[in-house]
N, C-alpha and C positions, 0 to 999 in steps of 0.2 A: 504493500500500500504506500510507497512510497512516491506515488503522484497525487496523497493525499497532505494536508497540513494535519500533523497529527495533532491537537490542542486537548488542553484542561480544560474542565466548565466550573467558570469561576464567575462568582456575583456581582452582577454591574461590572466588568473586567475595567482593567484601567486602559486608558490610550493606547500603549506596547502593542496589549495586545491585539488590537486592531490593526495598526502597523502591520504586525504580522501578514495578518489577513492580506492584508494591501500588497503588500509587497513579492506575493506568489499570488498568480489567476490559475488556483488550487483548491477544488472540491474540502470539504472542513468533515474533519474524523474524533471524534469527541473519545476521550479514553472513560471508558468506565471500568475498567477491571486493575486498573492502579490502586494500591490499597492507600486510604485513603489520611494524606498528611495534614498535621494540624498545622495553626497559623501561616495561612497562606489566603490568596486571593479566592480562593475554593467556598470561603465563607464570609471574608471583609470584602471592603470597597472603601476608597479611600473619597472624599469631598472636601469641598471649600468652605469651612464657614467663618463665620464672623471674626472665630477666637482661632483661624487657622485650616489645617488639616485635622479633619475627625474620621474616624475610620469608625463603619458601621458595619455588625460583627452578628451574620445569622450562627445562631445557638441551635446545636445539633444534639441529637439525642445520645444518651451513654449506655454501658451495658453489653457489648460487641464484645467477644473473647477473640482474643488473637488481635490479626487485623481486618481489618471490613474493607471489603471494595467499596468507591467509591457509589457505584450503582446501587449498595447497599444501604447509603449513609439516609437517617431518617432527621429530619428537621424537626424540631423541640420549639411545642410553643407552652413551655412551662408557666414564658411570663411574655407580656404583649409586644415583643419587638417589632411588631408590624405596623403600630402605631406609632414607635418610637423610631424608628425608621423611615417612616410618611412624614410624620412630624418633620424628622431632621431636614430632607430633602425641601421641604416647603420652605421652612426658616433661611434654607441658605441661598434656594434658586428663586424665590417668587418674584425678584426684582430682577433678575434675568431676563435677556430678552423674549425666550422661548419659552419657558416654563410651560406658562399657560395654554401654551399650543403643543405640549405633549402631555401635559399631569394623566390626562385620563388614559392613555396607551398603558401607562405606569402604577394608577392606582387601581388593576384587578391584584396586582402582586403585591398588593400592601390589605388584601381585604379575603382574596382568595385563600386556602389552607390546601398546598403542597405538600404532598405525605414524603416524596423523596427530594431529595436535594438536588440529586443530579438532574427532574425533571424541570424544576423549577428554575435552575441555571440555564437549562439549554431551551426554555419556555422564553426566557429574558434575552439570551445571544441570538434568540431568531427574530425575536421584532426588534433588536438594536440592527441589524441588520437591515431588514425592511428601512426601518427609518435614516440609515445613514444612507440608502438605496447604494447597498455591494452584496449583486447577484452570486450566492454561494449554497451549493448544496451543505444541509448538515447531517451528518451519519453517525453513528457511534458502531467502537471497534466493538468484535465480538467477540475476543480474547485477548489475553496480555501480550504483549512484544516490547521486548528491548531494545534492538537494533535496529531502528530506523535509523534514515541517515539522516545527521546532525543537522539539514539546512532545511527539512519539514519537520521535526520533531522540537518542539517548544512547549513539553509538557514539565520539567523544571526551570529553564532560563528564562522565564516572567516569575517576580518573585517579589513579596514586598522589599524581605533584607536586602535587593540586589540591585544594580541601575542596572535598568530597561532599556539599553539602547536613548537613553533622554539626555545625555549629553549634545544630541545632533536637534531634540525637537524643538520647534518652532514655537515660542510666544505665543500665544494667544488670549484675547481681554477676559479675563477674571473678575467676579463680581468685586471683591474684596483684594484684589493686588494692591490698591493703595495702599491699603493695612499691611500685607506681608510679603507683597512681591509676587511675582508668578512662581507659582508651587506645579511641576513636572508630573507629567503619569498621574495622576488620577483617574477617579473613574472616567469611563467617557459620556458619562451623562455629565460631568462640567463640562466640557467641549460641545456637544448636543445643546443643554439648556443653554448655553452662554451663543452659539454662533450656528445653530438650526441646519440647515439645508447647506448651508457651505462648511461643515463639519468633514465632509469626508475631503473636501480639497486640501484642510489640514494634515491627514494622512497621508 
């Protein structure tokens, strides 16, 4: 499958990884049978707000002996993060330019109750997709593999601990730069909310 991008499904993905996308006109191969790593993009997403970069943190459920495929991983609404998440999103984009001309594409995933995780990520990277209009088939693999080669396999070189390739990325108007400057890789709903329909000429 190496005429596929083999990708992670990660929540509201930051910029990178979109980049990615961009950068091969390559079919998209979602890993589910990776066991599944904590603090990663898998379950945060990083945004802009007031007091900076907040990073918003879906809460998955425990109890998995060993390690759990990803495919396995169940989402935990012990306590209301989808409110507190809708919330966050609202405080920080409503004065953006777009907001209000996506909120509603965005608020079934903050009211809907996704039993797995992994459908719920790749539910989100396919209307991020539609919206930043980059025609790509999405598939997931249907067993584990190692050895892809290094230049479609980007299922750990996106990473929060790590720079994404954002040394090279370009500027773009931030709600709140004044306040801290332009803040790199984030989700790509800052890029969407902040600059709409010419979001993908950024990539």
């Amino acid at each position: 499958m190496d005429n596929h991008l083999i990708l992670p499904a990660f929540y509201l993905p930051p910029v990178s990884y979109f980049r990615a996308i961009q950068s091969a006109s390559l079919p998209i191969l979602i890993e589910q049978y990776e066991h599944y790593p904590k603090q990663t993009y898998r379950t945060r997403a990083a945004i802009y707000s007031a007091n900076g970069k907040l990073d918003l943190i879906v809460p998955v459920q425990r109890g998995h002996k060993g390690h759990t495929k990803m495919k396995d991983v169940k989402i935990s609404y012990e306590w209301n993060w989808q409110r507190l998440h809708w919330m966050s999103l609202q405080t920080a984009y409503r004065s953006s330019a777009y907001f209000e001309y996506y909120e509603d594409e965005f608020l079934p995933f903050y009211q809907q109750k996704f039993e797995w995780l992994l459908d719920y990520n790749v539910t989100q990277l396919e209307l991020l997709l539609r919206l930043l209009k980059i025609e790509r088939s999405v598939e997931r693999t249907e067993s584990y593999r190692q050895d892809y080669a290094p230049n479609v396999d980007f299922r750990t070189s996106i990473h929060p601990k790590r720079s994404n390739h954002t040394d090279a990325a370009r500027p773009y108007y931030q709600v709140f730069e004044n306040k801290h400057g332009f803040l790199a890789d984030l989700s790509i709903v800052d890029l969407l909310f902040n600059h709409g329909p010419q979001s993908k000429g950024y990539l």
